[in-house]
N, C-alpha and C positions, 0 to 999 in steps of 0.2 A: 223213288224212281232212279234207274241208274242212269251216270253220264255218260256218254259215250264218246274220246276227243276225236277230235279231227285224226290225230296222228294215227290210233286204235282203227279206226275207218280207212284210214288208208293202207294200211297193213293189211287188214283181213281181204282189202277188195283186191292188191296186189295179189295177196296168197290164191285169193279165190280165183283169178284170173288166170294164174299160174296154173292151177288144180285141174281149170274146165280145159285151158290149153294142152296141158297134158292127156286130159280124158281124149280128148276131139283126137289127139295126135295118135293114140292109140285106135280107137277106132279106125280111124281113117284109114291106119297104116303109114301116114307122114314119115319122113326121117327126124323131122323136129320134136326135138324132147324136151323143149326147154319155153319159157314163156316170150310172147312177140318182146325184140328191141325196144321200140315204142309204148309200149305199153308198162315197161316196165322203167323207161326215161320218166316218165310222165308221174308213175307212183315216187320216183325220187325228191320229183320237181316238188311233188305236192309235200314229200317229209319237210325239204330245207326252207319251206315258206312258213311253216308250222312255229314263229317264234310264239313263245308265250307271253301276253299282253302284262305279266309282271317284269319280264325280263325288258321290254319295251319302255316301260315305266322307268326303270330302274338307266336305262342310257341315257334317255330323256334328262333324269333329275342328274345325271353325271355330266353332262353338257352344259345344262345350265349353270350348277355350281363354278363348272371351266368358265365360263360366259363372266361370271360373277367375279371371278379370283382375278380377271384378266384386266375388268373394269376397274377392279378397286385398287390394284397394281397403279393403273393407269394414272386414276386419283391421287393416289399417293408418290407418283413420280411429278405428277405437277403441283400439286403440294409443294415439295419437300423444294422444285424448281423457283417457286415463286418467295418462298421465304429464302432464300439464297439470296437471289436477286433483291430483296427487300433490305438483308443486312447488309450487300455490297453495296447498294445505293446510299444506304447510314453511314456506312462506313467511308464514302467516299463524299460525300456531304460533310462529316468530319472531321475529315482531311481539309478541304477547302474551306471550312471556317476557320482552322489554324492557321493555315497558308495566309487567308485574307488578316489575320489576328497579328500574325508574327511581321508579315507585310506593314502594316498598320504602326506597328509599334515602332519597327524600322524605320518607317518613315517623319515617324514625331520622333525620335530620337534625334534624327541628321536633322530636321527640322529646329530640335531645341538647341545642337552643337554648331547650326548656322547662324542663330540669333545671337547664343553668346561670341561667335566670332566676328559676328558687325559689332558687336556692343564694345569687345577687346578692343577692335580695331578704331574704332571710334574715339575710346578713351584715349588709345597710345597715340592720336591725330590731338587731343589734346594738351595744353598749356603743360609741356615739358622744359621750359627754359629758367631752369632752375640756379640760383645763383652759385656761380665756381668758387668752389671753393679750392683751398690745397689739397684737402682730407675730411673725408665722413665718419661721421659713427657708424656702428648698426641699426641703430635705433633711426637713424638719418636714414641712411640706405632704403631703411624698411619705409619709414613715411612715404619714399618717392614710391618705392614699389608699389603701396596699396592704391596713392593718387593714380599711377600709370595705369595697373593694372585692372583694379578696379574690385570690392572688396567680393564679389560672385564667385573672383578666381582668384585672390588674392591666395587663398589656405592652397590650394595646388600650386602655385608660383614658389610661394612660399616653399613649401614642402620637398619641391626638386631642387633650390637654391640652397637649402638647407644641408644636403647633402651633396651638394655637389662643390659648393665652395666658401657652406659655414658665412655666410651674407659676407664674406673678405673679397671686394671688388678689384683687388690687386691679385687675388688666387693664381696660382699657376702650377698647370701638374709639368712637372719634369720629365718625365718619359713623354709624354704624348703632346706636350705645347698645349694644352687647350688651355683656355685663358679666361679669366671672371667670372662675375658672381653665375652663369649660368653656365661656366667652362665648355667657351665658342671654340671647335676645333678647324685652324685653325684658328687664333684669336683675333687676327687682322679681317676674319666676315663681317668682324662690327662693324668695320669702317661705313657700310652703307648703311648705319643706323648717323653715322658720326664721327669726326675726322679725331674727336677726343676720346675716342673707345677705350685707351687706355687707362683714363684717371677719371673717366666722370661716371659716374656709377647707373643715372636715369640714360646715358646712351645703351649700355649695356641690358639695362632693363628695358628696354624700346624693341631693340633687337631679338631680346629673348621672349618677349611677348609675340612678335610677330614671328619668330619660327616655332614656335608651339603653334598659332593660330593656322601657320601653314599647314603645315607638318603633319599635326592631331587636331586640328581642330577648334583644340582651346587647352589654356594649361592647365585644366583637369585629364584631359584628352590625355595631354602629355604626362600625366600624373599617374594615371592610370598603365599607358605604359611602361614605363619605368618600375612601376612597382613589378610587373609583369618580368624585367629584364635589366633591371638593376644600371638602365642608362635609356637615353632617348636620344 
């Protein structure tokens, strides 16, 4: 059996239309030699309606794929937003636990350089009335120092007196006047430890405990700077 399409149908019945309008017009004697407007609007309308149900099919499955590219886009733009946001949140959670960490430590730190500066000060409030002598040893010197200072800070007292005036409590730099075993610039500051700052070695060491305690903290404080700057 043959098919016959729509399109083929509409062709012949145009042509046919055409044919009998031309017969009619001849018999007649018309002037019109050609087929009615309308009627030949109409065989057009009927071609461009003519899609073929593959070609339908085929826009159809191109849309939805579009549909599909568009979604999965989508998907993957909030995807890729949420893991973003997921690492920035890590990351800034990270950050605040060091902050609170570094916090933390800073604050037991001044914590622990407050206690040893009650503790300093406490001891140099302690039984300094040591008997006058004319002159000490070193070894003298050093006893008073470790009683005043107290033996926690004695190694950093120690350590800046060491170089600063070799435990000679009579030391004195010449260019610059500083003066004693912790070379007070200048020398006459001792006075407010002691009206004897010049020859008694435990005012000197009074003195210099409590401007380290000021100063840094404590005489590791000050210990610490000094190595940093090769003076305090």
């Amino acid at each position: 059996m043959t098919r016959i399409s729509v399109r083929g149908f509409a062709v012949a019945s145009a042509t046919a239309v055409t044919t009998v309008g031309a017969v009619v017009g001849v018999a007649s004697g018309s002037e019109q030699g050609t087929a009615d407007p309308v009627e030949a609007t109409a065989a057009d309308a009927t071609l461009l309606a003519d899609i073929p149900a593959g070609q339908q099919a085929q826009t159809a499955s191109l849309t939805q794929q579009a549909d599909n590219a568009v979604a999965a886009a989508d998907a993957a733009a909030k995807k890729a937003a949420e893991e973003a946001a997921r690492k920035q949140a890590a990351k800034d959670a990270q950050a605040k636990r060091e902050a609170a960490e570094k916090a933390a430590k800073a604050a037991e730190e001044a914590k622990k350089r407050e206690e040893a500066r009650q503790q300093a000060a406490s001891r140099s409030a302690e039984r300094t009335d040591f008997a006058v002598q004319s002159s000490y040893t070193v070894a003298e010197v050093k006893a008073m120092a470790q009683q005043i200072v107290g033996a926690g800070q004695f190694q950093c007292f120690s350590n800046i007196v060491e170089r600063e005036s070799g435990w000679n409590y009579k030391a004195q730099n010449p260019s610059s006047g500083a003066y004693g075993l912790v070379q007070a610039l200048p020398g006459s500051k001792m006075a407010s430890a002691g009206a004897d700052w010049q020859t008694n070695p435990a005012t000197q060491i009074k003195w210099g405990l409590n401007y380290m305690n000021e100063r840094y903290g404590s005489p590791c404080g000050a210990w610490d700077f000094w190595q940093a700057n090769r003076w305090y």
